[in-house]
Residue, then its C-alpha position, 0 to 999 in steps of 0.5 A: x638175334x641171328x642164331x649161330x649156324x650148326x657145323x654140318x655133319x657128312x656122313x655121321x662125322x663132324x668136319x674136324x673128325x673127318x679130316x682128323x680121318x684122312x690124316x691118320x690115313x696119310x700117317x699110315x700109309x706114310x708109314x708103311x712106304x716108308x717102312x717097306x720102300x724107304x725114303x727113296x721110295x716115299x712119294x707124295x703120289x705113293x701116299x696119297x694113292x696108298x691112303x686112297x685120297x686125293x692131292x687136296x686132301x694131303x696138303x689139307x693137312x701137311x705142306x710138304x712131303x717132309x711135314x709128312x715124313x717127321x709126322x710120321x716120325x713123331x707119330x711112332x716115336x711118340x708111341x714108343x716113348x709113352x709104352x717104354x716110359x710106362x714099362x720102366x715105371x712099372x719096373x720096380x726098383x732095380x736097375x737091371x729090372x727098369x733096364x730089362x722092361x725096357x729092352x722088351x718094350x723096344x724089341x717087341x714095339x719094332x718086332x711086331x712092326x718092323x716098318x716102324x724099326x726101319x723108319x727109326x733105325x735106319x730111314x731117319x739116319x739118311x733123312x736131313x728133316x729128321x737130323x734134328x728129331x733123331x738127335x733127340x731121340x737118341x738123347x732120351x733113350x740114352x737117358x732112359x738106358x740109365x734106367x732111371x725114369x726121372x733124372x733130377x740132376x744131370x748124369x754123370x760124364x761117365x754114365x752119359x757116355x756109357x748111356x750113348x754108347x749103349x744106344x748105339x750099340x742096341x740100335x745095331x743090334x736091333x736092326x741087324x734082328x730086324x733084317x734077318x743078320x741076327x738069328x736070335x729069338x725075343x727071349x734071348x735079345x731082351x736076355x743078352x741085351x740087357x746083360x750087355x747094357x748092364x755091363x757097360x753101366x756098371x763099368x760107367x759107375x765103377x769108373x766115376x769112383x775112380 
């Protein structure tokens, strides 16, 4: 009997954990071009210089410069998700405390990396290969700007419109922070943010007794 031959391993790695290395090599550096130079200035040239690789080893892992850009864009989002989820299970159970711990997830996940700010709040707006993916971003922060973490039903009319409309209005804000337009610390953002989401809730809620 033939004995099966051992993958070989470079360097202390196995094949599949070096090139699981040089993609989150390229996923950095795809972030960080695209978080400080925007999509205008993302290249596949940039990236693969940033990340120190060469041309074989991007397209190892992603067909295209777009493949890179909403990997990256899931990469963060996906993170974003996951701490904010875990921030409103832990919240308890009032609505203004579920909505606050989320409103500080947020802000400090952008505040302590603004290139992922950037790439969310306004590189993916001018992105066409990521109109699909920031849709449903929106859709599940506007769900979770309700503040519950599970919907067993689908909302009301009334609280989803509210929902939408917070979303939009907090992105606004948080990039006018980002930018430097806003001169207000973490405390007072997460503090007047989830006043103003909660206000808008309570009218949603007011308004579909009605």
């Amino acid at each position: 009997m033939n004995a099966v031959p051992s993958r070989r391993i470079y360097g202390g790695a196995s094949p599949e954990a070096r090139v699981a290395e040089r993609r989150a090599r390229l996923l950095e550096a795809g972030l960080e071009l695209l978080g400080t130079e925007g999509l205008r200035g993302t290249t596949v040239r940039g990236v693969i210089e940033r990340a120190r690789l060469t041309p074989r080893y991007f397209y190892e892992s992603f067909r295209d410069l777009d493949s890179l850009i909403t990997a990256v864009y899931d990469w963060v989002v996906t993170a974003l998700r996951e701490e904010s989820m875990a921030a409103l299970l832990a919240a308890g159970d009032r609505t203004s405390d579920r909505v606050r711990a989320v409103v500080r997830t947020v802000v400090d996940f952008y505040g302590d990396d603004p290139r992922k700010g950037r790439l969310v709040l306004a590189e993916a707006m001018a992105s066409p290969a990521l109109a699909e993916r920031r849709l449903a971003t929106s859709q599940m922060f506007a769900k979770m700007m309700t503040g519950e973490p599970i919907l067993h039903s689908d909302p009301s009319r009334e609280i989803m419109m509210a929902a939408r409309f917070i979303v939009g209005g907090f992105s606004e804000i948080l990039t006018g922070w980002l930018q430097g337009d806003l001169e207000v610390d973490r405390p007072e953002l997460v503090r007047r943010c989830t006043e103003l989401i909660m206000a808008t809730l309570v009218s949603a809620a007011t308004a579909e007794k009605a």
